[in-house]
C-alpha positions in Angstrom: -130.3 147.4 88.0 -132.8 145.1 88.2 -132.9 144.4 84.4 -129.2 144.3 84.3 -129.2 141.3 86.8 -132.4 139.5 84.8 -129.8 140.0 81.4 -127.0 138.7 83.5 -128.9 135.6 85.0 -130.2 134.9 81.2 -126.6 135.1 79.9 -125.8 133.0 82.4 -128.2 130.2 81.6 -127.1 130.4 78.1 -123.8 130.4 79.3 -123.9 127.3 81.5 -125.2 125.4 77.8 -121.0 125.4 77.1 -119.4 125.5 79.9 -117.8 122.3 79.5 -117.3 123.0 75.6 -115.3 126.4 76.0 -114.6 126.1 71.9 -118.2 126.6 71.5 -118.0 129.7 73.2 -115.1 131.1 71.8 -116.7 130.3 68.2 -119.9 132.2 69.7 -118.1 135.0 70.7 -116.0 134.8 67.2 -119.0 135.2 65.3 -120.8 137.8 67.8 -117.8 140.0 67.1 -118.6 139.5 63.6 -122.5 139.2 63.0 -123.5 139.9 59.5 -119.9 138.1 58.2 -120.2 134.1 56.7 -116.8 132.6 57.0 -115.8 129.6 55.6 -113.7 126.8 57.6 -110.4 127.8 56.3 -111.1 131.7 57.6 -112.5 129.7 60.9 -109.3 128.2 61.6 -107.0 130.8 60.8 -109.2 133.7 63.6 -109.3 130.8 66.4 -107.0 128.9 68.2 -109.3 125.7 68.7 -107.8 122.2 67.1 -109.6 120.8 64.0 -111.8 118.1 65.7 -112.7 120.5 68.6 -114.0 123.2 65.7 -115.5 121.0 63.9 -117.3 119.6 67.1 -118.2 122.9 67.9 -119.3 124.0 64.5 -122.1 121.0 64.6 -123.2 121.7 68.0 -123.9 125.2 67.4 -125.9 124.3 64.4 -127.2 122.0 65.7 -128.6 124.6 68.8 -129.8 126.6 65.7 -127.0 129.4 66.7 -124.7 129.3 63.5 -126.2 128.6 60.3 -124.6 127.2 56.9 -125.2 128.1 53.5 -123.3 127.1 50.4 -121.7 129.3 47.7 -120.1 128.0 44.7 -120.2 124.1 46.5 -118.3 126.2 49.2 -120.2 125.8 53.1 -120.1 128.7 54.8 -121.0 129.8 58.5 -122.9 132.5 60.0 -124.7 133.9 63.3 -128.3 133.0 63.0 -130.8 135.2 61.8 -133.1 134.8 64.6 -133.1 137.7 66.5 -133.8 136.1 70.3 -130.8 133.6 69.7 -128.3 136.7 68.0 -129.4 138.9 71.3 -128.1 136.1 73.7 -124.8 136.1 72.0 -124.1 139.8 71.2 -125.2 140.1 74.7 -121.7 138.0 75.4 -119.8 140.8 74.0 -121.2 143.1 76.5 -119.8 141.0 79.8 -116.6 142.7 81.4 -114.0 141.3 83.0 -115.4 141.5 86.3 -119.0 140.1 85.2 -116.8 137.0 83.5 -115.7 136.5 86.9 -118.7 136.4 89.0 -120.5 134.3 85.7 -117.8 131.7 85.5 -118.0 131.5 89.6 -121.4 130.7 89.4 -120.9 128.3 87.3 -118.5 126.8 89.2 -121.0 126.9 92.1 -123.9 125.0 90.0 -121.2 122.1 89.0 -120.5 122.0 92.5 -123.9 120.8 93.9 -124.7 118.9 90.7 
């Protein structure tokens, strides 16, 4: 149990580094559901519903937090989870939250905004 609560609190932090940039998130959690998969921007679009300038946002601020990475293919950029195994463990760990730990996480949050 004890372990489970040190994952939770370290999801949390990593967590709290989107919580006002929930398209971040839901592009982290679209690529944890897809880990080993590069998608292009087009393919981006099309599995999210996050507007243009809020994905592309998004898409630099995760790269820029060295959690998606780019390559190019035939002058094409494509996007990926990183590679780096402590950063892919934070957001596979994402996929692993329940309904009920989404609760208590995002009322934490809430609690830290709060007294900020």
């Amino acid at each position: 149990m004890m372990i489970d609560i040190a994952i939770q609190d370290k999801l949390l932090e990593f967590i709290k580094d989107f919580g006002d940039d929930l398209s971040s998130l839901e592009l982290l959690l679209f690529f944890g559901r897809h880990p080993h998969t590069r998608f292009n921007q087009t393919a981006i679009v099309q599995a999210l519903n996050v507007r243009r300038f809020d994905r592309a946002k998004a898409l630099r601020c995760l790269i820029n937090k060295g959690l998606v990475v780019t390559c190019s293919e035939n002058g094409i950029t494509l996007y990926s989870l990183t590679r780096d195994a402590s950063q892919r463990s934070l957001v596979l760990g994402l996929l692993d939250i329940d309904q009920h730990q989404w609760q208590l996480i995002v009322e934490r949050i809430l609690q830290a905004y709060e007294t900020v």
